[in-house]
N, C-alpha and C positions, 0 to 999 in steps of 0.2 A: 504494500500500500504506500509507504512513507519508508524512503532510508533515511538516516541519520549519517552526518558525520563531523563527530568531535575534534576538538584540538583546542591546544591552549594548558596542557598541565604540563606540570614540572616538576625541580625542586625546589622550596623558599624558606627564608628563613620566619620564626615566629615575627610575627608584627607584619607581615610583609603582604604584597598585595599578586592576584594572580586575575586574569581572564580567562573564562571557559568559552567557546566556543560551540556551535550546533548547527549545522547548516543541511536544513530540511531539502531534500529531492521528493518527486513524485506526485501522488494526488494529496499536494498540501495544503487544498481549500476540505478539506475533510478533517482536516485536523483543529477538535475542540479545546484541547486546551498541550501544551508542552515544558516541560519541565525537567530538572535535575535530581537525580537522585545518588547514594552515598553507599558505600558498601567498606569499612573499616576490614581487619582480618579479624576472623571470627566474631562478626558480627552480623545483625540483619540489614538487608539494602533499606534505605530509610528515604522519606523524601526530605530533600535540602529545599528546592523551592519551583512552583510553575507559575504559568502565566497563563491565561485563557482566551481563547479566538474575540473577548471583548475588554481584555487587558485587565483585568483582575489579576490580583497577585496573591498567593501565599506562601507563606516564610515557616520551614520549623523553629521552635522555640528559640531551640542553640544559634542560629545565624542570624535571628532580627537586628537589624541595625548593624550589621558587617556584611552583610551578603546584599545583590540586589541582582536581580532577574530583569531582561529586558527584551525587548527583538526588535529587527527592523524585516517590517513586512517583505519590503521591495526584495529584500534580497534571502528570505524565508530562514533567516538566522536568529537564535535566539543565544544570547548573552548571560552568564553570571560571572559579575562582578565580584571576586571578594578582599575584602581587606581587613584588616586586623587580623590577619590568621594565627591561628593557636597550631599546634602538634595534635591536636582532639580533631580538627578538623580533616588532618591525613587520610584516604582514601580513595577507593577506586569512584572516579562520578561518573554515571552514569547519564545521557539526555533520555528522554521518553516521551513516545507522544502517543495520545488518545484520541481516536476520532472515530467518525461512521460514516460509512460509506455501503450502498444498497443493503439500507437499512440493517447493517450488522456494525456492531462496536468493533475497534480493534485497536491494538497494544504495539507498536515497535518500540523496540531499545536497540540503542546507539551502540559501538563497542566498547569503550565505558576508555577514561584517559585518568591517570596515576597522575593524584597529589599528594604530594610528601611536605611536611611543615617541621623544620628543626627546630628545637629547643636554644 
């Protein structure tokens, strides 16, 4: 339906700031809402933050006011901004988008890009 493809992770140090990356192919007027998600090691994939085909945003707890989710239509890329980074925030991000198309929901995920945050 939709591919995804990430870029924008690395290595930073704590306090420091990074950009993610998303850049939507395919049928992405079907796409409802797109977002990041987080996978630590041994941990579960969690959401960090989406955005909605009417620009509504949600934030989890831990990243309000460091993190900021964005897109620019034209060029079907969606953006997370983060700054203040801790070592808590290290992991694999994942993009993801939700949308419907003949009338059936559907889920893609990006191939997820590695953030690492030193101490």
């Amino acid at each position: 339906q939709v591919q995804l493809v990430e870029s924008g992770g690395g290595l930073v140090q704590e306090g420091g700031s990074l950009r993610l990356s998303c850049a939507a192919s395919g049928f992405t007027s079907s796409i409802n809402a797109i977002g990041w998600y987080r996978q630590a090691p041994g941990k579960q994939r969690e959401l960090v933050a989406d955005i909605s085909s009417g620009s509504s945003t949600n934030y989890a707890d831990s990243v309000k006011g460091r993190f900021t989710i964005s897109r620019d239509s034209a060029k079907n890329t969606v953006y997370l901004q983060m700054n203040s980074l801790k070592p808590e925030d290290t992991a694999v991000y994942y993009c993801n988008v939700k949308g419907r198309r003949w009338a059936m929901n559907y889920e893609s995920w990006g191939q997820g890009t590695q953030v690492t945050v030193s101490s």
